[in-house]
C-alpha positions as CSV (number, residue, x, y, z in Angstrom):
1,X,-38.8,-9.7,-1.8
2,X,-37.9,-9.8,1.9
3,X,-34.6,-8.7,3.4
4,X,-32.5,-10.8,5.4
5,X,-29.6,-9.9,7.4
6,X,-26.8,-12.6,7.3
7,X,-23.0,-12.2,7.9
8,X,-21.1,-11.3,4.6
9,X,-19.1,-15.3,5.1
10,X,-22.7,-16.9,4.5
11,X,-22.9,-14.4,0.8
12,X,-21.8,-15.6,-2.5
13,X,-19.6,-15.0,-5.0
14,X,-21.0,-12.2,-7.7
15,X,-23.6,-11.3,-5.0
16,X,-24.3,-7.8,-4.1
17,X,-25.2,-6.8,-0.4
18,X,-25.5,-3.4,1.9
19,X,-23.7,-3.4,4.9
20,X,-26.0,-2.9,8.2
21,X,-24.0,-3.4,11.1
22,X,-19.9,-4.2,11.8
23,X,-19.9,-6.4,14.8
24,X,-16.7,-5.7,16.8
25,X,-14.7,-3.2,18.6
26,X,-13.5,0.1,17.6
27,X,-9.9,-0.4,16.3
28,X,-12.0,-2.9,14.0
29,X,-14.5,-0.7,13.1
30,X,-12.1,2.0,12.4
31,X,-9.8,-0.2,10.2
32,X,-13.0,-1.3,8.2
33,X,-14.4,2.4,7.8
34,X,-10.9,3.4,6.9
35,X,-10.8,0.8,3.8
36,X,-14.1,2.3,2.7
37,X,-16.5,-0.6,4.5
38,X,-19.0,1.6,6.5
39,X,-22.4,1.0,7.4
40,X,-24.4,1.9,4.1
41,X,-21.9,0.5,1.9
42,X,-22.8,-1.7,-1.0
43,X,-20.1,-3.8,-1.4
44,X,-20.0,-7.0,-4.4
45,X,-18.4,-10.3,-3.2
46,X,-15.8,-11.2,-6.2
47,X,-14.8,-13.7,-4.3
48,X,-16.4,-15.7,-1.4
49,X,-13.3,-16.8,0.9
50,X,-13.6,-20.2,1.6
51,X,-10.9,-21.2,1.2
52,X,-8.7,-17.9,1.7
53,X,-9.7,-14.1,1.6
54,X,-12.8,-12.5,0.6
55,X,-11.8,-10.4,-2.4
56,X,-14.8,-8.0,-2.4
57,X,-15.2,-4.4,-4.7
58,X,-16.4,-1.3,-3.1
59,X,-17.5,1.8,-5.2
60,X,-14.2,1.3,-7.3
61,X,-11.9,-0.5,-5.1
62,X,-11.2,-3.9,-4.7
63,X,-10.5,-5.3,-1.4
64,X,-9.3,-8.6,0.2
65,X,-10.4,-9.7,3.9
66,X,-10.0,-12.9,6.1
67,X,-12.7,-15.1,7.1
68,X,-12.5,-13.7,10.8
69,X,-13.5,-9.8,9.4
70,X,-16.0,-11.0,7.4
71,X,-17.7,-12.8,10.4
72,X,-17.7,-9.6,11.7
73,X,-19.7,-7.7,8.5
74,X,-23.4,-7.9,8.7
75,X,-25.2,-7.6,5.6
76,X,-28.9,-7.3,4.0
77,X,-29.2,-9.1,1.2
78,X,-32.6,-9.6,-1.0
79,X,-34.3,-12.6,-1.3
80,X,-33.2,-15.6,0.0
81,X,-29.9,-16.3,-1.9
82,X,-26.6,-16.5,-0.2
83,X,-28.7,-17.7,3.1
């Protein structure tokens, strides 16, 4: 299967990704890393956010981010579901 690299708003619901990259600056980055999204992270998507937040479960923690931090999360994601 090939890999493609997509930002997490574009995966969907029940879909499980690794995240690559965190496009932003550092108060972002640190926020994110802080909540336990660093680069390396699997992360499922409970919950795509259209409309409202993404509600999203890392190791055993469940989060909820906007649509603008998602933007921001780049992912790789098998196949070519969620693309």
């Amino acid at each position: 299967m090939r890999r493609s690299v997509i930002s997490l708003t574009r995966v969907i619901s029940g879909q499980q990704v690794r995240i690559v990259s965190i496009d932003g600056g550092r108060g972002i980055k640190e926020h994110l890393t802080n909540v336990g999204l660093n680069v390396g992270s699997e992360v499922t998507v409970i919950k795509h956010g259209a409309p409202g937040p993404f509600l999203l479960s890392v190791k055993e923690t469940r989060l909820a981010i906007g649509q603008g931090m998602a933007q921001k999360i780049m992912v790789s994601v098998e196949g070519t579901e969620g693309v």
